[in-house]
N, C-alpha and C positions, 0 to 999 in steps of 0.2 A: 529241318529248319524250325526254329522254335516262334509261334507266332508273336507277338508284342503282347504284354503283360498290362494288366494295370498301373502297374508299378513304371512300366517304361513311355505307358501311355502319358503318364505323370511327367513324366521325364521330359517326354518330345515337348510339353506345353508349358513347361518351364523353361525349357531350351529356347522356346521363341520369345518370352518375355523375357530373354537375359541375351537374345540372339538382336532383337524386334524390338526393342521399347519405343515407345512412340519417340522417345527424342534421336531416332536413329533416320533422322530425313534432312533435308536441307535447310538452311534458317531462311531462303524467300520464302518459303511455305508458312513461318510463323509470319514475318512481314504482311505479306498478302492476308492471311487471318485479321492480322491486328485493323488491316485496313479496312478488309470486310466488317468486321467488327466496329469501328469507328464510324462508319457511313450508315450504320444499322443493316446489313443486307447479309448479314452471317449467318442465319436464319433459313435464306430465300432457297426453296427446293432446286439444287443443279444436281445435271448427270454428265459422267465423266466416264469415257471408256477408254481400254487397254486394247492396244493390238501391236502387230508389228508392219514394217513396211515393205521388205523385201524377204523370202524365206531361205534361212543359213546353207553355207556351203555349196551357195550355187544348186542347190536341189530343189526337188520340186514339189515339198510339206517342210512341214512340222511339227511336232508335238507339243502340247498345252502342258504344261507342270506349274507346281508352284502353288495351286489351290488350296491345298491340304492346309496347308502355314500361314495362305493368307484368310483363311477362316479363322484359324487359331488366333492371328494378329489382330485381329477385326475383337474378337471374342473379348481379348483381354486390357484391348485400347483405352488406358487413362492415363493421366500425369498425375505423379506424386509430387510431395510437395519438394522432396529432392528439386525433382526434374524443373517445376517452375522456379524453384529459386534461382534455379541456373540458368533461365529464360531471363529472368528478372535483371542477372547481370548482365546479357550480352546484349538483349535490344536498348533503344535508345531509352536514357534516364527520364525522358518526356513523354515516354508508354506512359498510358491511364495505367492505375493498380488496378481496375477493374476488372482489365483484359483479362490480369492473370488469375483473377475468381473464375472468370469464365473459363479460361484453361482447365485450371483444378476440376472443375465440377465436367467436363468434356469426356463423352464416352461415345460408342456407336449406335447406340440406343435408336435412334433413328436414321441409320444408314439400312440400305437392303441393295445386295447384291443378287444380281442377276452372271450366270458364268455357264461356259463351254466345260464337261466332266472335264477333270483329271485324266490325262491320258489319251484325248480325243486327238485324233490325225488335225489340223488345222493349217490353213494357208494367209498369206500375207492378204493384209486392208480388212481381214474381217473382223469386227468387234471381238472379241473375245470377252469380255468382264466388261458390264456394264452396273459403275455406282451408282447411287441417287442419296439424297439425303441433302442435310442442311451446306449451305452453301464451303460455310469455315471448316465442318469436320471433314467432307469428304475436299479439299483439298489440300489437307493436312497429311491425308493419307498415301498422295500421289506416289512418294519416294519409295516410302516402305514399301507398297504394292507391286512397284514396278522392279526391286531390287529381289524380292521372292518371287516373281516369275524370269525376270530376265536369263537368270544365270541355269536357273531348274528349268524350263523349256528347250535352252540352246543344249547344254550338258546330255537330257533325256533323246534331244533329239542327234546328236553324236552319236550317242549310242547306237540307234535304231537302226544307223548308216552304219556300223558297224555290222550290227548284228546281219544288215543284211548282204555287207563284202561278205562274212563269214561262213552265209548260211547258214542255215536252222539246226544242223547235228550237231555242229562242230561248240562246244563247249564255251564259254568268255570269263575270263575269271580279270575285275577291275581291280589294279593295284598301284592306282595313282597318289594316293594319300600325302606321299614323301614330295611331291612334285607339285603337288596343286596351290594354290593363292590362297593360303594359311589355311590354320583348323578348318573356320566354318566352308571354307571351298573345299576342303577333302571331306566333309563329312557329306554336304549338300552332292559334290558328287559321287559319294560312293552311292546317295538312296537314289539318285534318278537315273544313274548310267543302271544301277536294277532295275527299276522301273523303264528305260528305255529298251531292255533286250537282253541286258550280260545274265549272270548265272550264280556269278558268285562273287565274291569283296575280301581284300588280305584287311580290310578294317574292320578292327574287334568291336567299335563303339559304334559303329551299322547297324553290324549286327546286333548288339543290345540293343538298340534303341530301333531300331525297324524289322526286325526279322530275317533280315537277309541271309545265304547263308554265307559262313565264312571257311578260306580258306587259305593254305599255306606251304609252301617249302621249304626251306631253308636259305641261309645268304649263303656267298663264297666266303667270307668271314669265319664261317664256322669250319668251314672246311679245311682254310689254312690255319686256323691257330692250332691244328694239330700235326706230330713231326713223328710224331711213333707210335705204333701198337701199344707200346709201355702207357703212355696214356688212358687207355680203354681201362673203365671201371664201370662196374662191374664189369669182370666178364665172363658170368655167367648168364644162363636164361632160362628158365620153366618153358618146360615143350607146351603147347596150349592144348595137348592130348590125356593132362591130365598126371603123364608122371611127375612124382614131386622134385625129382631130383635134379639139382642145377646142372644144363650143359654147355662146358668149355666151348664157348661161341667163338672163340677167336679161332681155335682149333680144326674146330667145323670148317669155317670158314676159311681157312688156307688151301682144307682140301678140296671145296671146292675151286679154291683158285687155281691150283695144279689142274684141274680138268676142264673147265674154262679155258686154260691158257692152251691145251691142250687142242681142245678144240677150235680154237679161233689160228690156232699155230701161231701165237702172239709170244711176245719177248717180255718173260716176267721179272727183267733186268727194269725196264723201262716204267712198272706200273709205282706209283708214288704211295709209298707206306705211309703217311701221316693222311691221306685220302683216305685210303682203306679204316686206318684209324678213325678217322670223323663218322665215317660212315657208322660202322660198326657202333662207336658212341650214341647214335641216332637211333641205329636199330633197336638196340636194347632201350632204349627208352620211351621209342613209338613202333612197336614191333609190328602192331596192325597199320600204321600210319605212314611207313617209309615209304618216304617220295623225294631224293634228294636231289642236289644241281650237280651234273657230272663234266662241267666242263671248266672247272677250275684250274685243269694241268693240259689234260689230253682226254676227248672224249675217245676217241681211236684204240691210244695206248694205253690207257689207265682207268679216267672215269665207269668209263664200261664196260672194263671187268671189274672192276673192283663191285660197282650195285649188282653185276650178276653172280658174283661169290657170294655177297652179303644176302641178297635177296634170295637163294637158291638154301641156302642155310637156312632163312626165315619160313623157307615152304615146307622144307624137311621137318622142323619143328609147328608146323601145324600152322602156323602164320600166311596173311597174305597181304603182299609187298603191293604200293601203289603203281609206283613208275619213276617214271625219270622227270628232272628237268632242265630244258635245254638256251641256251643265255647271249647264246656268242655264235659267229659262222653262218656259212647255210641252211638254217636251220631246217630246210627241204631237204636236201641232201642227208644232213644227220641225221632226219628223224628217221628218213628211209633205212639208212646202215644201221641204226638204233633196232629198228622193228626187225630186221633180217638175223640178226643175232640174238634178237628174244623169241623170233622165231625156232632158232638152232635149239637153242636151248633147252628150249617147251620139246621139241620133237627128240634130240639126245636123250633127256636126262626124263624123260614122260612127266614132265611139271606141268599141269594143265593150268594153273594159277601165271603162266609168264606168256598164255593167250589173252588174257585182258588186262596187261598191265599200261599205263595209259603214256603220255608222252607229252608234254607240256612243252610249249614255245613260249619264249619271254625275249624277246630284244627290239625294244626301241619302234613298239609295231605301229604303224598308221595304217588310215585306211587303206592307203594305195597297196600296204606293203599286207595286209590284210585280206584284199583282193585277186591279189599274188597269190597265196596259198592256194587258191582255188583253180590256178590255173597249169601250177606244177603237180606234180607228183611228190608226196609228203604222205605223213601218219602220224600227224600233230592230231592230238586228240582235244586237246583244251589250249586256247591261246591265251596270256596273260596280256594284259594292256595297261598302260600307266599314263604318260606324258601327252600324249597326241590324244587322248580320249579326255581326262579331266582337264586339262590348257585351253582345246578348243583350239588348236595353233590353226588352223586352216581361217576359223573367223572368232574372234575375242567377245564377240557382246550378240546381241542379236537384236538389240537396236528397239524393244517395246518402249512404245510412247504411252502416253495417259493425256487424252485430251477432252475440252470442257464440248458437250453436243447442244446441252440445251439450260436454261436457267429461267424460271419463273414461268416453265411449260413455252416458251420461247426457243425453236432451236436459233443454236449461236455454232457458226463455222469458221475457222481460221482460213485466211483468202491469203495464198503464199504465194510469191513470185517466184518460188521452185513449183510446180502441182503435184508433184512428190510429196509436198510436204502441208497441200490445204485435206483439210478435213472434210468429212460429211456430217450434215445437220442431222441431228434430232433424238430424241427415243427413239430404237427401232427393234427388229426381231430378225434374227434370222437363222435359214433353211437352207438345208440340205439336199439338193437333189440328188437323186439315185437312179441312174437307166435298168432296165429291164433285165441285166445279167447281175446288178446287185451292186456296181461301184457309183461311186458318187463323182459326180461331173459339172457341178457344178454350184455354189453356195449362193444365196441370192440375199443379198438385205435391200429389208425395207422399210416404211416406218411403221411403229408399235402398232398403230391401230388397224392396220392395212389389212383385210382378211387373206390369209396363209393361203400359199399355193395347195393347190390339187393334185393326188396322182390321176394321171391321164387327161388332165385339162390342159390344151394349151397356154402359155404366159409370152409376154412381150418383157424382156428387161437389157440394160445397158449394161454391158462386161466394161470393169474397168479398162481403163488404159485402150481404148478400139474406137475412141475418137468422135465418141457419141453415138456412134451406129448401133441402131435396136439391134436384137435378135430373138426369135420364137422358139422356143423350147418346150418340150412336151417329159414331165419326170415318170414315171411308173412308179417311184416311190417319194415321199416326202420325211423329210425328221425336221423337227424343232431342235437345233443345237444348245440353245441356252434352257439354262432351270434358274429356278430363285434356289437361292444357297445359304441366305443370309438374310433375315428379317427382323426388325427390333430387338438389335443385339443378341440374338440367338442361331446358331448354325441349325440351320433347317433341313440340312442332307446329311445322309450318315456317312461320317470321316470315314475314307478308305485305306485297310492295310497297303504297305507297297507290292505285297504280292498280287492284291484285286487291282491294282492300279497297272500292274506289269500284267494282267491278264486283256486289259483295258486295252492295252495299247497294242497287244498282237491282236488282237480282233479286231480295232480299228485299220490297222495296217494291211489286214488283210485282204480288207473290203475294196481299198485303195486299187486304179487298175494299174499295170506294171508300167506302163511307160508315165506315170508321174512320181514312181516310186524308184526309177532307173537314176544309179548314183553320176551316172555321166550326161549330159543331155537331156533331161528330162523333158517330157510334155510340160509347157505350163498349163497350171489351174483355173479353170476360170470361177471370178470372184464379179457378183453383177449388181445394180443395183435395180431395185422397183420403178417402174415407168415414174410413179408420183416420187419417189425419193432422188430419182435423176430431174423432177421438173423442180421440185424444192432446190433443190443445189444450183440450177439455172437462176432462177428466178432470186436467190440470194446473192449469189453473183451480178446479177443485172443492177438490185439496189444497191447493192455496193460499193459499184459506178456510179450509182445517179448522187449514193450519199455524200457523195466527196467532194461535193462543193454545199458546205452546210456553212461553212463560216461567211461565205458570199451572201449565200440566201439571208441571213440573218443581218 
């Protein structure tokens, strides 16, 4: 795997300014600006946070993504004069010119973000990203922010639930690209399905631009545009032993099909020559690299002798063949009769190279069907995944919000007649809890100034959603989740590769205990707030009610 370059580091940050321009948000955003702007209060210090409200696919976490880019977005945040002229034309013709001096001259210079790593296990209602800065910039930013986290959270966190139907040996290779919600949704999901668990990506432009590794087999395509041997060019090949002389591969090659066919007592009436043909074509020109799809006709009757002639030939000349892969059927069942015949084979013919050759699964996998593997009998070595990994088909969004907490060191709460959907006030912090065997149990926010919980001190605080009832909680370990990441328009942490970001998230997940990490039922999380952060929410609530008769009073 090659890591990322200067060169592509270039890349990824111009990728976001041609991906991210600031005019890629919604025009109430400019509205509300121009208003704030107009009243004078554009200025006035607000903070705004990111979270989500329920965690995807019915589980029981999430994973945080999306950071990386929205530093980069933050870094490069200005309008050109492009961009305001075309501001210029859509608002109303009775906008001050002013406004759009102010636009022009508009960067993040004094925004600073506060953020949960890259990678971090995360659960629903807790802050995640908290802005601050002048009123008009950081609500200019809401859209952008939230369209770089929404889709990189939900995608990373697919994965995770993948990785763990699959468990940890068994190989993931993402090849959704063809399938996903145009370019930028195939590229966005090939780096965070890495970053969430898979192994490896059929996208070459991932791989340049993130390090990933990549990898590939073949279409059915290739395999039927051929109808005869006659086709095969070259057909010769250089043994990799060093003799110079060209050998008749196709030759080789039959004979080992006579002994194959022999062996298997198969009918080499039935095996399909323009197959054999394809094959062969492949061979000779990734003779270390063959790994082709054997189920274009018959994997029974044909596909599978035909890679065991061809590959059986490639080990004779000193080569060694990848494996097979499999597209169509049972793929339990095949892989099985797959392995048992390269088993024959190894043991017949003493090829010790057709004991590790490997067996790829490609069809149409979800998670369910995912989970399945693990509970048949198979000898799938590496599973490919496409549609149901980058779609999200189980849940399409993951629903982060961006809402205002505080304005003028004021907190300010939305009071919703869903409670789904009212916020909590203020600046705040928060923590981690960790019981004494090392998993975390429970996240507590409270507000900024509040001093940080203890290990082994007891605390009093209110679990969402449990109807105001305290409860005591005693942690053995504490972490502070959030860092500053972003201060006077300068990234203040150091950007992570996606490999240190996919190392992030198995060590986070790790941590996690199993029954919140269980794909079917899982324990819920508890998420709590600080005694003074639950009497703050009371007490704004109460005036709330008193304030709703102000026009009377007056």
């Amino acid at each position: 795997m090659a890591a990322p370059t200067s060169t592509t580091r270039g890349a990824m940050e111009r990728s976001i300014r041609e991906r991210v321009p600031p005019l890629l948000t919604d025009l109430y955003q400019f509205t509300m600006a121009y208003a704030y702007w107009r009243a004078g209060r554009h200025q006035e210090p607000a903070v705004f946070e990111l979270f989500f409200r329920d965690n995807p696919f019915g589980g029981g976490f999430s994973l945080f993504a999306g950071l990386h880019d929205c530093l980069l977005f933050l870094r490069s945040f200005r309008f050109t004069d492009e961009d305001v002229e075309f501001l210029r034309s859509v608002l109303p013709p009775a906008t001050d010119p002013a406004f759009f001096k102010f636009l022009r001259e508009l960067d993040c210079s004094g925004v600073t973000l506060r953020s949960v790593p890259e990678g971090t296990v995360v659960f629903a209602r807790v802050p995640l990203m908290e802005v601050t800065g002048p009123l008009a910039v950081v609500q200019l930013l809401e859209t952008s922010l939230l369209c770089l986290v929404n889709y990189a959270s939900l995608v990373c966190s697919n994965a995770a639930r993948f990785r763990l139907a699959a468990g940890p040996k068994r190989k993931l290779l993402e090849m959704g690209l063809r399938r996903a919600q145009g370019p930028d949704g195939g590229l966005t999901a090939s780096r965070y399905t890495y970053i969430g668990g898979f192994d490896l990506t059929s996208n070459v432009q991932a791989g340049f631009l993130f390090g990933i590794p990549v990898a590939g087999t073949m279409a059915h395509s290739y395999v039927t545009s051929f109808t005869s041997l006659e086709e095969v060019w070259p057909q010769t090949l250089v043994a990799l032993n060093g003799d110079p002389d060209p050998v008749d591969i196709i030759s080789l090659t039959k004979g080992w099909l006579s002994r194959v066919c022999e062996l298997l007592e198969a009918q080499p009436g039935k095996i399909h020559e323009g197959e054999l043909a394809a094959f062969l074509s492949y061979a000779i020109a990734y003779p270390q690299n063959f790994l082709p799809v054997i189920d274009s006709y018959s994997v029974k009757c044909s596909g599978l002798l035909n890679f065991c002639s061809v590959a059986l030939a490639l080990c004779e000349l000193g080569f060694r063949p990848v494996g097979v892969r499999l597209d169509s059927g049972d793929l339990c069942r095949q892989s099985v009769d797959v392995h048992r015949v390269l088993r024959l084979c190894s043991e017949r013919f003493s090829v010790a190279a057709f004991d590790s050759l490997i067996i790829v699964g490609t069809n149409n996998i979800s998670e369910e069907s995912m989970a399945e593997l693990n509970k048949k009998e198979n000898e799938i070595n590496v599973v490919g995944v496409g549609t149901h990994l980058v779609t999200c088909t189980k849940q399409p969004s993951l629903g982060c919000v961006y809402k205002l907490v505080e304005v003028r060191g004021t907190p300010r709460m939305k009071i919703s007649e869903d409670p789904q959907k009212s916020t909590v006030p203020g600046r705040k912090a928060v923590y981690r809890l960790i019981d004494s065997e090392g998993h975390p149990f429970l996240d507590l926010v409270s507000l900024a100034h509040e001093s940080p919980p203890e290990a082994g001190v007891p605390l009093s605080c209110f679990p969402l959603g449990c109807n105001n009832s305290p409860v005591s909680v005693t942690p053995a370990q504490v972490s502070c989740l959030r860092q500053e990441v972003f201060i006077k328009g300068q990234v203040t942490h150091p950007l992570c590769s996606a490999a240190e970001t996919r190392a992030k998230v198995q060590s986070s997940l790790q941590t996690l205990h199993p029954r919140h990490k269980r794909l079917q039922e899982p324990d819920s999380y508890t998420v709590a707030l600080s005694e003074e952060l639950h009497s703050l929410v009371t007490e704004i609530r109460k005036g709330s009610s008193n304030n709703s008769n102000f026009l009377l009073a007056n």
